[in-house]
C-alpha positions in Angstrom: 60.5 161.0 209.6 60.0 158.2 212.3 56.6 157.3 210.8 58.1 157.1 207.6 61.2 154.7 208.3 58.1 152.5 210.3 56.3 152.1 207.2 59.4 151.6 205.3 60.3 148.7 208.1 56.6 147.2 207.9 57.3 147.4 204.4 60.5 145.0 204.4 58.9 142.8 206.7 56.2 142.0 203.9 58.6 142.3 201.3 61.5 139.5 202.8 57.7 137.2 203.8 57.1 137.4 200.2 60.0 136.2 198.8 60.9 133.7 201.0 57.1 132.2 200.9 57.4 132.5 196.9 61.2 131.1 196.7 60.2 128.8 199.0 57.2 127.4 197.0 58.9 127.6 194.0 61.2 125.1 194.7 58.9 122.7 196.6 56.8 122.8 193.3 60.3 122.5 190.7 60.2 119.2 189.1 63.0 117.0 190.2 63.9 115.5 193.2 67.2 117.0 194.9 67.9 114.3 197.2 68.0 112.5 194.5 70.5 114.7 192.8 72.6 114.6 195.7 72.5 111.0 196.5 74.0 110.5 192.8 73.8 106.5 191.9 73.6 105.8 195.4 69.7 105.0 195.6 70.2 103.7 198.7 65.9 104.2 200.2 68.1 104.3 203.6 70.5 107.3 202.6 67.6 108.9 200.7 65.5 108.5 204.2 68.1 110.1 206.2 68.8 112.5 204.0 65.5 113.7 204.0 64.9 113.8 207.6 68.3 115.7 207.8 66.9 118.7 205.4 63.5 118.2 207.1 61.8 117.6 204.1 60.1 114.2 205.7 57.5 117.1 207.5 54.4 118.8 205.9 55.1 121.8 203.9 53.6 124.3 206.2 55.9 122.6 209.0 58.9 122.7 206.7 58.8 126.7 205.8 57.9 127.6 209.2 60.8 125.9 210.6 62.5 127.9 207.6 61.1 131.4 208.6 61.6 130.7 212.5 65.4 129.5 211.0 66.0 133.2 208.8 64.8 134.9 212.1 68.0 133.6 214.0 70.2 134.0 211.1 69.9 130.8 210.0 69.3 129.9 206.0 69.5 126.4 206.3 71.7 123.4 204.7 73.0 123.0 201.3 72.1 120.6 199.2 75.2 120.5 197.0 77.8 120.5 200.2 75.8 117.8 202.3 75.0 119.5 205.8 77.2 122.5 205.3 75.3 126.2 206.0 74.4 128.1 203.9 75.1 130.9 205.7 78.5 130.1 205.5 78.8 129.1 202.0 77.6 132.9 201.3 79.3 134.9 203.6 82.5 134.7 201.7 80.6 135.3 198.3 78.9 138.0 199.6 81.9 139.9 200.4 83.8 139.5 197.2 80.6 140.4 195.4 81.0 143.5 197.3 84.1 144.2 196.7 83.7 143.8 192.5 80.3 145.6 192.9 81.1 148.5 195.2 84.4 149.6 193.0 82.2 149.0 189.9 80.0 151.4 191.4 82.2 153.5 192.6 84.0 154.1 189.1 81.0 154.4 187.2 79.9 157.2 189.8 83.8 158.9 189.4 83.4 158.8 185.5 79.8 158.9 184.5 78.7 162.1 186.2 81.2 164.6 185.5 81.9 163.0 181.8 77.7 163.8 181.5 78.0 167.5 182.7 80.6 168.2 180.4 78.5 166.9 177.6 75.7 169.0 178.7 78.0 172.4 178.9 79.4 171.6 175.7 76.2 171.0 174.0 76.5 170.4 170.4 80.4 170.6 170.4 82.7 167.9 169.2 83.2 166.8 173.1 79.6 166.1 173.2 79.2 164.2 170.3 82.1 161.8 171.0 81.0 161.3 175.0 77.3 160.6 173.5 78.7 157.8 171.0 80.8 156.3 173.6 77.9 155.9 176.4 75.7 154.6 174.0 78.0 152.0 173.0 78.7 151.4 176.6 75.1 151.2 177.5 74.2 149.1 174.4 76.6 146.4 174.8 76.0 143.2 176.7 78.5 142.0 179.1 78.8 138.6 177.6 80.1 140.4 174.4 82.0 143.1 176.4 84.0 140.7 178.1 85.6 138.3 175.3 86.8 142.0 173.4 88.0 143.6 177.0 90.1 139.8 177.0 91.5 140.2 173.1 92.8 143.6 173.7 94.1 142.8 177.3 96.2 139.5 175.2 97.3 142.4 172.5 98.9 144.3 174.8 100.6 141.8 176.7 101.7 140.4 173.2 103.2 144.0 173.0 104.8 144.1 176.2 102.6 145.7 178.6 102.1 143.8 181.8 99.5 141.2 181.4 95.8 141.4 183.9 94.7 138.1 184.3 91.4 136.7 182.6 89.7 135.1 185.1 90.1 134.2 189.0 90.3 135.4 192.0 92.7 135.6 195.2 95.1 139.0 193.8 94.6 142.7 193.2 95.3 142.4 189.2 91.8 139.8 188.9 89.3 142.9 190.4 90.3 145.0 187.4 88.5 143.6 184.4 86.0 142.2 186.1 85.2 146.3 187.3 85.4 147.2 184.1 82.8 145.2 182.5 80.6 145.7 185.2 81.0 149.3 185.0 80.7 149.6 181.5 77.2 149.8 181.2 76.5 151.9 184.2 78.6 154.6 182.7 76.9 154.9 179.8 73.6 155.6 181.8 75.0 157.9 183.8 76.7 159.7 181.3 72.8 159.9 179.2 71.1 160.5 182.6 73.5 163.6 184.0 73.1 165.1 180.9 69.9 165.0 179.9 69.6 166.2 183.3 71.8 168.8 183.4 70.6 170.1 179.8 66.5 170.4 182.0 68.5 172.3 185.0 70.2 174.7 182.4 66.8 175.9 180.9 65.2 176.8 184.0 64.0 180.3 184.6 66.0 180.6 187.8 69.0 179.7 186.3 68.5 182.5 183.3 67.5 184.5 186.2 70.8 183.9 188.1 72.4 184.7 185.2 70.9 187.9 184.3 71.8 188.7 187.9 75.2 188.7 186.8 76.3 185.8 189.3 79.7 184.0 188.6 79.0 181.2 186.6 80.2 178.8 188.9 78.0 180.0 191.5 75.5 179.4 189.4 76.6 175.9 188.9 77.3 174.7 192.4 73.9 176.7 193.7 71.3 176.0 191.2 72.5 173.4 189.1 74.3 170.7 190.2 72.3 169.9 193.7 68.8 169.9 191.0 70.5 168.0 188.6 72.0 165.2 190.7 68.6 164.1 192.2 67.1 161.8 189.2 70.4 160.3 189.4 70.2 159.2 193.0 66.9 157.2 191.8 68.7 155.2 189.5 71.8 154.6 191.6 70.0 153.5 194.3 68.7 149.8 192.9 71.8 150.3 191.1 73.9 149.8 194.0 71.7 146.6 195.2 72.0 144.6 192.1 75.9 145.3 191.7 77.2 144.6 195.3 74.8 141.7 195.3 76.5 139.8 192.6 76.9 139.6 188.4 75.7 136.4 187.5 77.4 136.3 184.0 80.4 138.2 184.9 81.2 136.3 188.1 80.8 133.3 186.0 83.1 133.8 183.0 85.9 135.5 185.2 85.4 132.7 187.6 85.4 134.8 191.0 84.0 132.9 193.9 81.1 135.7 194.2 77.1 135.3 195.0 76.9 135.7 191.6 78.0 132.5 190.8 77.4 130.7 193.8 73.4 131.2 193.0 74.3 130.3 189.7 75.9 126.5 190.7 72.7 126.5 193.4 70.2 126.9 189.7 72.1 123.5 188.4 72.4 121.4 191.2 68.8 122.3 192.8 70.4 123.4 195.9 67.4 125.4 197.0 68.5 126.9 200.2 71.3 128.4 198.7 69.0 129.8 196.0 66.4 131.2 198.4 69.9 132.7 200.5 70.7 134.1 197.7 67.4 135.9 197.1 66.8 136.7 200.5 69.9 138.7 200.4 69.0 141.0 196.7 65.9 141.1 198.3 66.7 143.1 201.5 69.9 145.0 199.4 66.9 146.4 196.8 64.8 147.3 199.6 67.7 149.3 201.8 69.2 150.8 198.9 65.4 152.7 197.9 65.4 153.5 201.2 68.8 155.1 200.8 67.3 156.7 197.8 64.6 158.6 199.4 66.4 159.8 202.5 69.1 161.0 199.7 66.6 163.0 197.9 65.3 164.7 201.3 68.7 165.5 201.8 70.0 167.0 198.9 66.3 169.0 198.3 64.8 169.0 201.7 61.5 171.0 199.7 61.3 167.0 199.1 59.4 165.5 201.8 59.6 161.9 203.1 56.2 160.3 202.0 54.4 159.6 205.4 50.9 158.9 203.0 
């Protein structure tokens, strides 16, 4: 166990120095000056001096992402570009919290209603219940949240129009603007669940020691809290594991359109006004969430089948 959360930390270390030596290079190599883009009309070779100097873009390039790397060792991601000499750190922190506040609940409900909506397809195999669950996932699953969104918004104005109280479309600041924006992002997670527990399930049900339980004459729910449902939950904790990282970490297109002041859209803004530090923040940050989260993952599986051992190879 200790040797296998040391590779796993070696293995973070290389991962965060690849993607800040890649984000970093990436936008040393974008076309486009964003000094310039800051400055505006003011070309001023003064204020575009100092401005350099500020962001320490007047040093070599091996100089400048040291200085970065010996910066995201202190906690430090450096200025912004788009608010002149304001952290980054700071302009995330905030973002990074509402994006987990959408994400986690997201997660949460698509956890609460994917997984037992999937067993009961699988136990009622074939049936009418089955059927219907089936459709609905795959029409969860299959449709994008840019399409999901503007429908979720005409049905939320019919009802108000028929006198139920009205969730507001976009925003941010009350408990009413968390709900639609859950939805959508849950939408889609729900439907994979819901395919994933049961097909699943349906594997776990046709296994000879589950027959064998059976024939034993054990009570069927015995049978189903022993031998089923801790087998049948573990391909599940493999795909709720990254899961987890990209939702907490921010929705870029529903963070946008509902207008909530998550990472989401703060990397967004960052893309169009070459704010690059805010950018390689924001990376930085999925980067390190993707990495715990399969982390998570595997000491999950160990836990739940502990025949599973934790790769020391």
């Amino acid at each position: 166990m200790v040797r296998f959360f040391a590779r796993r930390a070696v293995s973070l270390v290389f991962v965060l120095f690849s993607l800040t030596f890649l984000t970093f290079l990436i936008g040393h190599l974008a076309p486009g000056d964003p000094i310039l883009v800051l400055m505006g009309a003011r070309r001023d070779p003064a204020t575009y001096a100092r401005l350099q100097h500020l962001y320490g873009l007047d040093q070599p390039l091996l100089a400048q992402y040291g200085n970065y790397v010996l910066g995201l060792l202190r906690g430090d991601f450096g200025l912004s570009f788009q608010y002149e000499g304001r952290p980054v750190r700071e302009l995330l922190r905030q973002g990074v919290g509402i994006s987990l506040t959408v994400g986690g609940l997201a997660l949460v409900l698509s956890i609460v209603a994917g997984i037992p909506l999937g067993m009961l397809a699988a136990l009622r195999q074939h049936s009418f219940a089955d059927r219907g669950i089936v459709g609905t996932a795959l029409v969860l699953y299959s449709v994008p949240s840019f399409v999901l969104i503007p429908v979720l918004w005409s049905i939320n104005l019919a009802a108000y129009r028929a006198g139920l109280p009205n969730l507001p479309q976009a925003g941010w600041g009350r408990p009413e603007h968390v709900v639609l924006p859950v939805l959508v992002l849950a939408a889609a997670n729900v439907g994979y669940i819901i395919q994933l527990t049961r097909a699943s399930m349906l594997e776990v049900l046709r296994e000879d020691y589950v027959r064998t339980a059976r024939a034993k004459g054990l009570p069927a729910f015995l049978v189903f809290n022993r031998h089923v449902l801790r087998n049948a939950v573990l391909p599940l904790i493999t795909f709720v594991g990254p899961a987890a990282a990209f939702l907490v970490t921010g929705a870029f297109v529903v963070e946008v359109l509902f207008n909530i002041p998550g990472m989401g859209r703060i990397a967004v803004e960052a893309v169009g006004r070459r704010d690059y530090p805010v950018i390689q923040g924001t990376t930085i940050i999925l980067g390190i969430a993707v990495v715990v989260m399969n982390l998570l993952s595997d000491v999950l599986y160990h836990v739940f089948d502990p025949r599973i051992q934790l790769s020391e190879g």
